[in-house]
N, C-alpha and C positions, 0 to 999 in steps of 0.2 A: 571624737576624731579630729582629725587637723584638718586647717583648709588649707585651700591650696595656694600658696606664696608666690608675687608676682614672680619670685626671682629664683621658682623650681624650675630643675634642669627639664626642657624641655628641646626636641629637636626635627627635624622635617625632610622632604626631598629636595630638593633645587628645581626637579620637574613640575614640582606642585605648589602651586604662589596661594600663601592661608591672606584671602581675599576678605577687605571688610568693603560697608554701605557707607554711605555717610548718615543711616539712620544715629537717632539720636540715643544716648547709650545710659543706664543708669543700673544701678545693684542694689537688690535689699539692703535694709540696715540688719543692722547686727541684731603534728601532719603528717601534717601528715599529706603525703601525696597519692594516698592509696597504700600508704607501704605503713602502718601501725610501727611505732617505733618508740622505742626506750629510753631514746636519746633523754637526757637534762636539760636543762636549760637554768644558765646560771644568774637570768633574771629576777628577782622575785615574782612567782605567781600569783596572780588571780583566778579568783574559783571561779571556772568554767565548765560547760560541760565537754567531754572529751569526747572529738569527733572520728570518725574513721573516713577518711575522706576516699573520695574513688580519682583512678590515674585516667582522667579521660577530661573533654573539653565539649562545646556545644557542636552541632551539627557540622563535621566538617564535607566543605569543598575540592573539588580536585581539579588540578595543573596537570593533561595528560605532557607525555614529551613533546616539543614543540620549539623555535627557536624563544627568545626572549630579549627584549633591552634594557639591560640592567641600569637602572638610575642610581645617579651617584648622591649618596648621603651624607649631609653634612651638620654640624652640632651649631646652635647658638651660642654665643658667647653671653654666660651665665657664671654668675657668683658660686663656685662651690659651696655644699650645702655644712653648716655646723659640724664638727668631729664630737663623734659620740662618747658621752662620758666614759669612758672603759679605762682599766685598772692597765699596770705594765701589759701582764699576763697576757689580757686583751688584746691589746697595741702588738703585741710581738704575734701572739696569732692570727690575726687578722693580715697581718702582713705577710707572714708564709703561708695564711691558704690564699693567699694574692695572686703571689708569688706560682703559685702551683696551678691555680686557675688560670693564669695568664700561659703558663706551658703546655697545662690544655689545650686551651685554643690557638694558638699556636701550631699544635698538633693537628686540631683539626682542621685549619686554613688546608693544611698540602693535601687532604681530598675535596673534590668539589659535592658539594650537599647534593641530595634529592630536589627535584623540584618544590617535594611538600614540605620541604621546612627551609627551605632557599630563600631569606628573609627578601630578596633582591625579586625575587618572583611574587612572594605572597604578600609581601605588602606593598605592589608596585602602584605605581596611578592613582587612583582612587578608592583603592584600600589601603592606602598608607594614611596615617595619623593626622588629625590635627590637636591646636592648641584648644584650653577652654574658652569659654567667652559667656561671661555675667550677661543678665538680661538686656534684649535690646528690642526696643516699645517703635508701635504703629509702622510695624512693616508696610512696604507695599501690596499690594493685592489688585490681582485682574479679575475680572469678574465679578460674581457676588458670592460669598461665604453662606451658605445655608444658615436660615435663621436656627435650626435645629442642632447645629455645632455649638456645643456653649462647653467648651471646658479645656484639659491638654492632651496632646498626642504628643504620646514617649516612645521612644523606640531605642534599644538595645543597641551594642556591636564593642568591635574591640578595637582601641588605641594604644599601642603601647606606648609608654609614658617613657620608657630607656631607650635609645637605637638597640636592635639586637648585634653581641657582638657574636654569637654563635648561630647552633638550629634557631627557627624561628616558624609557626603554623601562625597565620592568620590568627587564630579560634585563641593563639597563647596570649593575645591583646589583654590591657586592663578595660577593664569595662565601660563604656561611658556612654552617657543617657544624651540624646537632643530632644530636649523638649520646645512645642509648640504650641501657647496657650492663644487661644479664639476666644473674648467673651465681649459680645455685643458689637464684631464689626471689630473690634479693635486686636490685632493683631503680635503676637511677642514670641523671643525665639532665646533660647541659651542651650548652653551644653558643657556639660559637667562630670567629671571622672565620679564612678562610685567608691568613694571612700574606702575602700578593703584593705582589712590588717594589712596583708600585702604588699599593698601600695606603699602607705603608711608607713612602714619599716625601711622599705625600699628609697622612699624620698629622705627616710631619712640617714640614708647609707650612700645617698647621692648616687647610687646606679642597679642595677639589676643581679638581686640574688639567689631569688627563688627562681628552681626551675620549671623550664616551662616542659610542659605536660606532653606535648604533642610535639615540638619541633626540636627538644633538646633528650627526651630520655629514650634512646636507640643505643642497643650495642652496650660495646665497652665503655664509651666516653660516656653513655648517660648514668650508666653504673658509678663511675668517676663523679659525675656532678652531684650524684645523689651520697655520695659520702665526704665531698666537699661539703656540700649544703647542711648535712647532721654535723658534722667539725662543728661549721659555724656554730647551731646550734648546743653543742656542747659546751664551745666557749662562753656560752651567751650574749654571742653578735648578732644572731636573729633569735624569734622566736615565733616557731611554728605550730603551738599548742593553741592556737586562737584563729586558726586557719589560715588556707592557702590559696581559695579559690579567686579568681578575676571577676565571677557576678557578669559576665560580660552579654550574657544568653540570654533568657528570657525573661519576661516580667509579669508581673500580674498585678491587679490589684483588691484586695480583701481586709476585709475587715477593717477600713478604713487607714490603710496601709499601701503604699506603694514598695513592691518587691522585684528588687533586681537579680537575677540568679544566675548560677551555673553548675552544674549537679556535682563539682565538689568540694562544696562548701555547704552552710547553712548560707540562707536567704539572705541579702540587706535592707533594710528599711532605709528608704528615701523619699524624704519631706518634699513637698511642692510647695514654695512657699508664695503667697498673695499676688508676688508680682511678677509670680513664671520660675522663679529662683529654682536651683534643687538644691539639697541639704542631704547628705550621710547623717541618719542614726546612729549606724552601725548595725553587725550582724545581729540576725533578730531570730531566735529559738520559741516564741510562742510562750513566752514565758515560762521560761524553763520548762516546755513540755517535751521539742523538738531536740532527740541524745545523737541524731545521727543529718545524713547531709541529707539534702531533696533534690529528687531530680527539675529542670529547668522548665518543664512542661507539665506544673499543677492544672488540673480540671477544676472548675467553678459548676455546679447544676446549678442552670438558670431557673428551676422551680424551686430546689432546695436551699440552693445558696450555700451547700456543702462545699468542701476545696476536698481535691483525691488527690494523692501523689505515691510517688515512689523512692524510696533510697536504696544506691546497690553498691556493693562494696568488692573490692576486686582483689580482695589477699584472702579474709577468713570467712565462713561461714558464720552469720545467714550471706548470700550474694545478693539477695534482694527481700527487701519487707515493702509491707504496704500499710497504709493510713490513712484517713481521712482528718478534716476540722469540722465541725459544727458552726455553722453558720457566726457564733458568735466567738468561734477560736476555737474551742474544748477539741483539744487530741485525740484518737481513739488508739487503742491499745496496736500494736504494732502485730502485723501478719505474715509471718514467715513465710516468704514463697519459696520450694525446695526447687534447686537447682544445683545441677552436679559441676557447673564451671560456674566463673565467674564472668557474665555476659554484659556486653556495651549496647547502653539499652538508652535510647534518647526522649523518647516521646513514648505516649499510650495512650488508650480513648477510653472513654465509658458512656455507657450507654443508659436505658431510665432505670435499671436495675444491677446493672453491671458495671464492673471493670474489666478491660480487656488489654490482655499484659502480655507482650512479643517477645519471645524465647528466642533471639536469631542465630546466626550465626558466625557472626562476627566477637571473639570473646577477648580475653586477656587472659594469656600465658605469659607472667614476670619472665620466666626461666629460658624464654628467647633472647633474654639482652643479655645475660651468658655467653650465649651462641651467636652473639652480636649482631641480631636482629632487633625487628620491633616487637615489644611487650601486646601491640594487638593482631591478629590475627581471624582471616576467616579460615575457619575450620569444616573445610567439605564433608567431613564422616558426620560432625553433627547434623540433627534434621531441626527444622525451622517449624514453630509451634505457635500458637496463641494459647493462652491460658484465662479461661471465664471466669469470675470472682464475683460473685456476690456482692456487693459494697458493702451490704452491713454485716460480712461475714467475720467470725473470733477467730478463726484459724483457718488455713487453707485445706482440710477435708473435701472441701467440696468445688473445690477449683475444677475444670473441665478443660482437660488439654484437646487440642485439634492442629493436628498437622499441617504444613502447609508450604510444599515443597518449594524451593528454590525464591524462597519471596525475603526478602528483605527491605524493612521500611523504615528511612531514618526519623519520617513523621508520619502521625496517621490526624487523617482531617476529623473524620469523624466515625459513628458506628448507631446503629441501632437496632433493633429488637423486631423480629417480624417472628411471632408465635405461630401464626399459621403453618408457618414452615419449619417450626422450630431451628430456628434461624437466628442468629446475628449477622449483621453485618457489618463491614468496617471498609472504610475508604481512607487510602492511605496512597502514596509513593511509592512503587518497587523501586529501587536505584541496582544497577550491575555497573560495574563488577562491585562487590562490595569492597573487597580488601583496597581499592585504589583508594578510598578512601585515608588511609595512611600510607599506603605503599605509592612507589611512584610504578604507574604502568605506561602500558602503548597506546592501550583500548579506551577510548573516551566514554565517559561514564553518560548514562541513560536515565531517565527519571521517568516512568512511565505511570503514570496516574491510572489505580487497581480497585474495581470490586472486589472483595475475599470473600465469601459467604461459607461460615461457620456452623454446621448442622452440630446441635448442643445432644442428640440423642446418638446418631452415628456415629459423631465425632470424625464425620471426613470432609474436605473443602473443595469451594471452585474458585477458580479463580479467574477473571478475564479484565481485560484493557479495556476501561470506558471510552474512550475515543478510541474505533476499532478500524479506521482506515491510518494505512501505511502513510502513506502523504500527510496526513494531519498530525501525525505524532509529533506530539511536544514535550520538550524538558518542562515541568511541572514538580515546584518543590517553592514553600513557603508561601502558607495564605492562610486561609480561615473560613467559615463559613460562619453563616448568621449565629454568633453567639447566644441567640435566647434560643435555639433549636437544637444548639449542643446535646449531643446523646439523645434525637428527635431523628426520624426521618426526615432530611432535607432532600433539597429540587438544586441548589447552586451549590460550587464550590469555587474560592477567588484566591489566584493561583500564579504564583509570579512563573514570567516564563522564562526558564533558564539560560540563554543563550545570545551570544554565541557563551557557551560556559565557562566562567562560569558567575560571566555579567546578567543582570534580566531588563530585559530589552522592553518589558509591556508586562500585562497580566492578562490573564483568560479568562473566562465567565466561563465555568462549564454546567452544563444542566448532565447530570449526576444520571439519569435514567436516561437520557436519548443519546450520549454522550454530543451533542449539539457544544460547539465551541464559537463564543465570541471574543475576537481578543482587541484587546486596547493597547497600542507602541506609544512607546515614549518618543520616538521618532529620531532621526541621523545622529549616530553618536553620543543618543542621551540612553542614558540604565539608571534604574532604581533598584528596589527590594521588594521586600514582604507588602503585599498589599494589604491595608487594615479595612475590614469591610463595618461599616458603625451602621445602624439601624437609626431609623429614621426616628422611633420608639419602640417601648417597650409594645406596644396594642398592635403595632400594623399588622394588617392581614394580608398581605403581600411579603413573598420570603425577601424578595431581593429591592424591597421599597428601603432604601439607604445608599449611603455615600463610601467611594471608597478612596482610606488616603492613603497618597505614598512619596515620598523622598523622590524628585530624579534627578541626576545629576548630567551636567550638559557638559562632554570631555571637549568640545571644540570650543569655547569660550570661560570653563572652568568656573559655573555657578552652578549654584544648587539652590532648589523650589520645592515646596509641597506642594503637591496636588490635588484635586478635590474633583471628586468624575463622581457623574450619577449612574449607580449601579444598574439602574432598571435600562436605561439608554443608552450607557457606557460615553458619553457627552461631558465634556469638561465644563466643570463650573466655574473652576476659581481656581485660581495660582499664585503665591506667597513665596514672594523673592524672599530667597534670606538671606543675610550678611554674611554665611560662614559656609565655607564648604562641605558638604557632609557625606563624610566616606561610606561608601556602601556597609551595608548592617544586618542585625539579624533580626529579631522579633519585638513588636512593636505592641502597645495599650493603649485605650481610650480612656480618662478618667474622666467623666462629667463632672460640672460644674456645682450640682446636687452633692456627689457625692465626696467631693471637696469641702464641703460645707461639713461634713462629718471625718474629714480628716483625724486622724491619732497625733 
């Protein structure tokens, strides 16, 4: 893969000043969009495997209607990037689908966008982009650093690397990791685009041609982009047989790998290198085991050391399979889950025996951007289900549907297993309305933190709101709970609180059975994200004996800190100015310092 070149077009708001320290600065040394297509590409090939990628992006947020102040965007003055070898043939097409793109938008300037794709709204403040920035050693730090942090905290989100000159969704960003390496007191911070074909091609086209997922394919104009974009393709100015996804979602880390994702694409492997550095591999199939995409939210069992996931595909059947790894990689055979649409499916849970897979209602129908809507859709006739699975099941026979009316969850925390009752249970998110999710509506969207409990013999559910007084209801959406008790009954769940929406203002400590809430604010003006909850160790006998960290950013002086709060007391420990400002995000890892030592 390419790095990235001082003098790539990169650009910013004028509202938003990219703030350094004067710490001291040094650097390591040295598509398919869901839509299966026939297109050519008059590249020369590399054998790959052929993906089916799905038309969808990681968890999105919603902008209800409201006024807004649009910041004015402006470009750096930067070297245009190299002209691509191409033939006349090339040069002359490139230039009419230019030509034609440009009349496009054009066209589409003289209506005004939805708020969800209104690049002027969803990447305003501090979710607008910054630049990269190589490593930079012995931050400051208030407090004391827990001796038991020894390694890096990575966390996800989206920066688009082009200004948008069309739609634009947050979620459409390329993907880029801040990492912050802790070992022994000594403090280091970088942040680095993940490498994707994508990008890659894009930088090297000097601006934006692959469409975006969410903010650009509505209606008849996305119809249009999307047979611009196979042109390209046909002529061989892009090449979208090596994926399309941003990786901008989730991560995990296994098998001595660190994995950037977003469920449509395959995974990317990204190196930590010695000195805090990050490094693109590039996409990584499991060694050629992996023929299709993974969704953004693989499970790890912390007894098994298993990774579970999901691929689902939004044009042909199967719509969704399922799969496990073996602690040391080994694939298992793929599980057809039957499904009569093609449903938008972000997260799932497993339990010490199961997988527990959300049938919602929220789907993809292509055939509304025809009809000059959106390709996703909640569908009120369909009913909302969980499906029980086996983990170490060959085929889906024995899958156990359970209803589970009007519940929609974009994340579920956790789930486990109470036989007594022949029971599962799952704790998860409801979010309403669903559809605003893409759609732009009136009604501000709700996140209400949910028992479901799944009777495995009746096969009928209940469902109630862990925090059960009106007053206390909070937006609740992005957190975790104690990762070794994954698919365990837990007592915590650590739970960024969403508001005002769809900034988070603090995170809550919820105790799961009393629904008992303690919340921690980041205080006047300051929002973070996803709170990462890290365990003190692997033995403590205490669920909630650990640290939780999280990004906040302070909009009245324009810095941004990591945090370090003791879970059990909810009490700040330690705070790490860092150099760079860090635009709100999505889902975050711990990689110890142990298991860096066995890095791939």
């Amino acid at each position: 893969m390419t790095s990235t070149s001082a003098n790539s077009y990169t650009w910013a708001k004028v509202k938003v000043h990219h703030l350094f320290s004067s710490s001291n600065s040094s650097t390591c040394s040295p598509v398919d969009l869901g839509f299966p297509s026939k297109s050519i590409s008059m590249r020369k090939p590399t054998p790959r495997a052929k993906i089916q990628c799905a038309l969808h992006s990681p968890t999105v947020l919603t902008f209800p209607k409201q006024p807004y102040q649009y910041p004015t965007i402006t470009k750096r003055d930067t070297p245009s990037p190299p002209q691509p070898a191409w033939n006349l043939f090339q040069k002359a097409a490139a230039k009419a689908l230019d030509i034609m793109e440009s009349a496009l938008i054009s066209r589409d300037k003289q209506n005004p966008l939805p708020k969800t794709s209104d690049p002027g709204v969803q990447i305003a403040g501090n979710f607008s982009p910054v630049q990269e920035m190589p490593v930079r050693h012995n931050l400051s730090v208030s407090g004391t650093v827990p001796d038991c942090i020894n390694g890096v905290y990575v966390r996800n989100g989206a920066n688009p690397h082009f200004e948008p000159v069309a739609g634009h969704h947050l979620f459409d960003g390329d993907g880029m990791l801040h990492a912050v390496t802790i070992n022994g007191g000594s403090v280091n911070y970088s942040c680095r685009f993940t490498e994707t074909e994508r990008l890659v091609q894009e930088r090297e086209l000097g601006k934006s041609v692959f469409p975006k997922a969410i903010g650009e394919l509505h209606g008849h104009s996305g119809i249009a982009r999307l047979l611009l974009f196979y042109a390209r393709g046909l002529c061989g100015l892009v090449d979208h047989s090596h994926g399309t996804g941003v990786a901008n979602a989730g991560l995990v880390y296994f098998n001595g790998r660190l994995l950037a994702m977003s469920e449509d694409d395959l995974p990317y492997h990204v190196a930590i290198k010695p000195c805090g550095d990050l490094q693109t591999k590039g996409r990584y199939d499991f060694d050629e085991q992996l023929k299709s995409t993974m969704i953004a939210h693989p499970k790890i069992d912390p007894v098994s050391g298993e990774l579970f996931a999901l691929s689902y595909d939004v044009v042909q059947k199967p719509y969704l399979k399922y799969f496990k790894f073996s602690k040391n990689g080994k694939k298992s055979y793929d599980v057809e889950i039957p499904l009569e649409v093609p449903t938008m499916m972000h997260d799932f849970a497993i339990t010490q025996n199961y997988v527990v897979i959300p049938d919602q209602q929220v789907v993809f129908k292509l055939q509304n951007m025809i009809k000059g809507g959106s390709p996703v859709i909640y569908d009120e006739k369909k009913k909302s289900r969980f499906g029980i699975l086996p983990k170490n099941a060959k085929d889906s026979n024995s899958i156990i549907w359970v209803e589970s009316p009007d519940t929609f969850c974009f994340h579920l925390w956790n789930a486990w297993e109470e036989p007594e009752n022949d029971e599962v249970v799952v704790i998860g998110s409801c979010m309403t309305p669903p559809d605003s999710i893409f759609n732009e509506c009136d009604e501000n969207m709700k996140s209400v933190l949910s028992e479901i409990r799944l009777n495995l013999k009746t096969t009928e559910s209940r469902k109630r709101a862990i925090i059960s007084s009106s007053t206390e209801q909070l937006n609740l959406e992005a957190g975790m709970v104690n990762k070794n008790k994954l698919g365990r009954k837990t007592q915590y769940a650590y739970l960024a609180i969403a508001e005002p929406w769809p900034k988070v203002s603090g995170f809550a400590k919820v105790d799961l059975s009393t629904g008992e809430v303690q919340k921690y604010m980041y205080g006047d003006k300051r929002y973070g994200g996803e709170p990462l909850f890290l365990p003190r160790n692997q033995c403590t006998e205490k669920e909630d004996d650990g640290y939780i960290l999280a990004f906040v950013h302070d909009e009245k002086i324009w810095k941004s800190e990591l945090q370090i709060v003791n879970a059990m007391t909810l009490e700040l420990e330690a705070t790490v100015k860092l150099p760079s400002r860090v635009p709100y995000g999505f889902h975050g890892t711990f990689v110890s310092s142990k298991d860096l030592e066995n890095q791939v």
